[in-house]
C-alpha positions as CSV (number, residue, x, y, z in Angstrom):
1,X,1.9,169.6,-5.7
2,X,3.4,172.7,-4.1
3,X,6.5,172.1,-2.3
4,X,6.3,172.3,1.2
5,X,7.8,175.4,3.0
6,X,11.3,174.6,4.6
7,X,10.4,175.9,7.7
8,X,7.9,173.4,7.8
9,X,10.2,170.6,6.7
10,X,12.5,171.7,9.6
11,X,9.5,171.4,12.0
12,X,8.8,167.6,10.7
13,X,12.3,166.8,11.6
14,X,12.0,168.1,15.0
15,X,9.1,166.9,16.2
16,X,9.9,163.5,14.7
17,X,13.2,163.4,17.0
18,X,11.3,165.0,19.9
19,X,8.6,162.0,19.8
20,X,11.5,159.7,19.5
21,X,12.5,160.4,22.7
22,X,15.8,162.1,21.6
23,X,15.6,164.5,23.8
24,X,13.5,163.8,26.9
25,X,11.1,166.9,28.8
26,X,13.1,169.6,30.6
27,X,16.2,169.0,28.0
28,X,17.6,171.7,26.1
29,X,17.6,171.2,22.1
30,X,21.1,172.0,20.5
31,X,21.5,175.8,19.5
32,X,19.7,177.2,16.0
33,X,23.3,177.7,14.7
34,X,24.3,174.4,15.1
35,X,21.0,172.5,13.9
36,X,21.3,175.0,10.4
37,X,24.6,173.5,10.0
38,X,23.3,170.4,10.6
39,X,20.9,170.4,8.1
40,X,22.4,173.4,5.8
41,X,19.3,175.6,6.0
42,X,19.0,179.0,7.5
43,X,19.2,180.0,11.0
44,X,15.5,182.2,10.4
45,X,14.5,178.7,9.1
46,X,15.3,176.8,12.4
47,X,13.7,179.4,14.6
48,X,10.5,179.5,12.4
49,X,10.4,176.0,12.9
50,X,11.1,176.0,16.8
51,X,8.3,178.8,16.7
52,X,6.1,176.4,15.0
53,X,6.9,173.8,17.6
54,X,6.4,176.6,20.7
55,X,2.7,177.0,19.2
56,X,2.1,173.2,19.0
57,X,3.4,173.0,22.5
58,X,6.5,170.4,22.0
59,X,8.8,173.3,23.0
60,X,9.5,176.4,25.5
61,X,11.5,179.1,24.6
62,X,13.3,180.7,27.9
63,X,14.9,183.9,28.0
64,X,18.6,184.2,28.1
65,X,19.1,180.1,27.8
66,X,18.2,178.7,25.0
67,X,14.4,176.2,23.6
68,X,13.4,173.7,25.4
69,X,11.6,170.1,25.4
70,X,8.4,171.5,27.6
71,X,5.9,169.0,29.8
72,X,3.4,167.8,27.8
73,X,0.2,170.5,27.3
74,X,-3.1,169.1,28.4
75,X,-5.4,168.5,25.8
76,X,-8.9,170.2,27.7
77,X,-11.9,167.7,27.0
78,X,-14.9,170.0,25.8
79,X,-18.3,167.8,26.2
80,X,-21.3,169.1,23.9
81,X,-24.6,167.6,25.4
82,X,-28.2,167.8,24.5
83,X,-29.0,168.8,27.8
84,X,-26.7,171.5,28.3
85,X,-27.4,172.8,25.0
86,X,-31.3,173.3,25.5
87,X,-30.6,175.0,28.9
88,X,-28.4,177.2,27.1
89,X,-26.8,179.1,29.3
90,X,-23.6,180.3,28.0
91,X,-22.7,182.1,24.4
92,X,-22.3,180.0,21.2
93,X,-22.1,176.8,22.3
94,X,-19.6,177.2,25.5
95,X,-21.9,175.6,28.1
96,X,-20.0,172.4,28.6
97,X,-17.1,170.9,31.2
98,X,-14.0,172.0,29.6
99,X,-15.7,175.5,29.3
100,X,-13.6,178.7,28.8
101,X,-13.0,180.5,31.2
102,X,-12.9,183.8,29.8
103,X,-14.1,185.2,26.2
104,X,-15.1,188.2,24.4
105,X,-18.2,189.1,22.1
106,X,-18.6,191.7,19.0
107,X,-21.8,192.1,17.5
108,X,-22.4,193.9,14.3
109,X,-26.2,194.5,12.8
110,X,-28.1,194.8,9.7
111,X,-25.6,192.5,8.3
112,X,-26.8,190.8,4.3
113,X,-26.7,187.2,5.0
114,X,-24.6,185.6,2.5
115,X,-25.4,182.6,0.3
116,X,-24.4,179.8,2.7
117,X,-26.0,181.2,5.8
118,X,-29.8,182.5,4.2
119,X,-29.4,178.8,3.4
120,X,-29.4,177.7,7.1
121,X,-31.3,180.4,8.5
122,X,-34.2,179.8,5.5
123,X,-34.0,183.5,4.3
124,X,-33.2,185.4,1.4
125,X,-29.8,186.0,0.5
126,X,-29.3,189.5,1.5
127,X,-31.5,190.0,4.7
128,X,-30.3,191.9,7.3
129,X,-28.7,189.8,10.1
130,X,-27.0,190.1,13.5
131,X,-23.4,188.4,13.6
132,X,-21.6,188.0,16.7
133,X,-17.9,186.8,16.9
134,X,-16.6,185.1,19.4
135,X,-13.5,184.5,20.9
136,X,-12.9,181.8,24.2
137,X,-9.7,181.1,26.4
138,X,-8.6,179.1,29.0
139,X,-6.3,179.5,31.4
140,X,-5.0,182.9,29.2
141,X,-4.7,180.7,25.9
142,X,-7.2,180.8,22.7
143,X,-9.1,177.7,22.6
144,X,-12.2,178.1,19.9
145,X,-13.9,180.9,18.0
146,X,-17.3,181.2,17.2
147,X,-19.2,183.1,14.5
148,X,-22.9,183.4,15.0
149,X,-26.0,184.4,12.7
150,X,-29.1,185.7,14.2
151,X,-31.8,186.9,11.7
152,X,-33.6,190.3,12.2
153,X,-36.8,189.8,11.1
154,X,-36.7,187.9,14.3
155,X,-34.9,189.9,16.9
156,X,-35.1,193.4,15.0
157,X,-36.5,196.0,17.3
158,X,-36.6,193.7,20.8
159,X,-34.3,193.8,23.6
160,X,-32.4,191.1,23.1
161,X,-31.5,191.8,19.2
162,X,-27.6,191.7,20.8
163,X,-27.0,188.6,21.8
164,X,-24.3,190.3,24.8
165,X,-25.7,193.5,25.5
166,X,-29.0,194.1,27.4
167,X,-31.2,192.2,30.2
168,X,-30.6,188.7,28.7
169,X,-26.7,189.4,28.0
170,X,-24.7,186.2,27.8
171,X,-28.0,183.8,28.7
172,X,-27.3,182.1,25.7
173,X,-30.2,181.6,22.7
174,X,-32.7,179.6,24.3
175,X,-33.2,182.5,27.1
176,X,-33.1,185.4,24.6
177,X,-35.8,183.6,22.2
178,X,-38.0,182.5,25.0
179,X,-38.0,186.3,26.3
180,X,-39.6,187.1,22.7
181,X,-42.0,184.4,22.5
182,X,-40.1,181.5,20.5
183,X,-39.7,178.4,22.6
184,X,-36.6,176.6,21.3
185,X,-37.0,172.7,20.5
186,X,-33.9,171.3,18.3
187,X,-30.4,171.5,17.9
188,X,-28.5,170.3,15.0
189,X,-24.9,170.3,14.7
190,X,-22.4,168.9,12.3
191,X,-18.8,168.7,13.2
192,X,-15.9,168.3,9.8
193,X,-12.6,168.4,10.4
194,X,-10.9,171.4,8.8
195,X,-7.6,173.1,8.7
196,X,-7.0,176.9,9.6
197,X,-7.6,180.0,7.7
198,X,-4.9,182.7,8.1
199,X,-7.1,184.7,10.1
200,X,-8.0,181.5,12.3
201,X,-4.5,180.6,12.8
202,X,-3.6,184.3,14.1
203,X,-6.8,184.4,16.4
204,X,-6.0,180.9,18.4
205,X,-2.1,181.2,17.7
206,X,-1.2,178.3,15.4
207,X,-0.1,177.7,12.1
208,X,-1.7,178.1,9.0
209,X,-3.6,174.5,7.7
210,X,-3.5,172.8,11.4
211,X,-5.9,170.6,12.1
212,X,-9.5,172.3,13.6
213,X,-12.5,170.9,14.5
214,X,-15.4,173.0,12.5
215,X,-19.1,172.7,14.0
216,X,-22.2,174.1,11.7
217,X,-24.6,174.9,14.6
218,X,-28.1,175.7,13.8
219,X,-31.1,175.9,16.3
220,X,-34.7,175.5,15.3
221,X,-37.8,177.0,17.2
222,X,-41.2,174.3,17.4
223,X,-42.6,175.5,14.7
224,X,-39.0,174.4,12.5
225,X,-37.9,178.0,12.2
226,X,-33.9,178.1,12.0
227,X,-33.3,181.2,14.7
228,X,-29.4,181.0,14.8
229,X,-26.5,179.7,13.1
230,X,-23.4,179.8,14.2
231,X,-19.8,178.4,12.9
232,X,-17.6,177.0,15.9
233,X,-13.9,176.4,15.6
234,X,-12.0,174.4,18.2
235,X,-8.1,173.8,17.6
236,X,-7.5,169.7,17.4
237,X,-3.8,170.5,19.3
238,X,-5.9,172.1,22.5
239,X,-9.4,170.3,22.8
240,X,-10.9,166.9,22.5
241,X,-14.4,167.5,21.5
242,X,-17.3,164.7,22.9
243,X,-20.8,164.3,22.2
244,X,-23.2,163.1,25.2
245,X,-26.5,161.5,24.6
246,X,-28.8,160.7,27.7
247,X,-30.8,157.5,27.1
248,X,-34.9,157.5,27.7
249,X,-35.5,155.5,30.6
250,X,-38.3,152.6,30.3
């Protein structure tokens, strides 16, 4: 087993005192010099592990005086519903309470679908694709990413081939297909706990292997045709995810 980084051992020790109650919100934690010599590591070690502790929000660093124990961060409640999903009136999946507030869309065609995405989309491996990446915040901080699959023998050549530019921009799938003739019916969505790539960590600002919540998104038109796919990640530190199901009255 690989031993873990010392940084991250430092980190451990930290946060265990800080949810101790050792030192309470608003309190300043001891200098780096004199927690290294407490523990005989390395100054760079402490701070990496401080800066660890910054990004989980435990800690605040101000300028000029020193880390310290910071109010509790709000953990935003993100509810995916049926309803709000077959409306679909916001970009990959962001039409819920708990919504970002801000976000920004790339789109890159003609795209070969790779092995694991023809899969969901029921094409061959290879054919061309749009893929739109996501990013969301709220309240200025990164709060989920989203990578979406769109295939072109669907959209190719119609106004709404990218999914954020033209007369449909940022209505969300259901819109865009119903503009081209394909009346969306069925979402499917399942949700696997994950931990974060590199890139992942350095697009939401946390560390490498935190806990994320990975959705596999695909929608289907009535006839079962799969007419996007789309990978959501939501950090478990910022967002508590909840499924809503409405109930079919008598």
């Amino acid at each position: 087993m690989p031993r873990q980084a010392p940084y991250l051992a430092m980190a451990d020790v930290l946060r265990a005192r800080i949810l101790a109650g050792e030192w309470g919100v608003g309190e300043r934690l001891p200098s780096r010099a004199r927690l290294a010599r407490e523990y005989g590591v390395g100054r760079n070690v402490v701070q990496r592990a401080m800066d660890r502790l910054i990004i989980e929000g435990l800690l605040e660093g101000r300028a000029g005086s020193g880390t310290y124990v910071r109010v509790p961060r709000e953990r935003l409640r993100l509810v995916r519903s049926r309803h709000r999903e077959r409306r679909g009136a916001a970009p990959a999946g962001t039409g819920e309470r708990g919504r970002a507030d801000a976000w920004d869309a790339h789109s890159v065609v003609r795209v070969p679908a790779p092995e694991d995405i023809a899969g969901r989309l029921a094409v061959g491996v290879g054919d061309l694709c749009v893929t739109t990446h996501y990013e969301f915040l709220a309240g200025g901080q990164p709060v989920q990413l989203s990578e979406s699959w769109e295939p072109m023998a669907l959209t190719g050549g119609t106004p709404v081939v990218l999914p954020e530019t033209g007369p449909l921009a940022g209505k969300g799938v259901v819109a865009r297909m119903r503009s081209i003739g394909v009346v969306v019916e069925t979402v499917v969505e399942v949700p696997r706990p994950a931990r974060a790539t590199r890139e992942q960590a350095h697009l939401l600002g946390i560390g490498l292997g935190d806990l994320v919540l990975r959705i596999e998104r695909t929608i289907f038109a009535t006839d079962g045709r799969p007419v996007e796919t789309a990978d959501i990640v939501i950090p478990d530190a910022r967002r508590e995810v909840v499924y809503e199901f409405g109930v079919e009255r008598p």
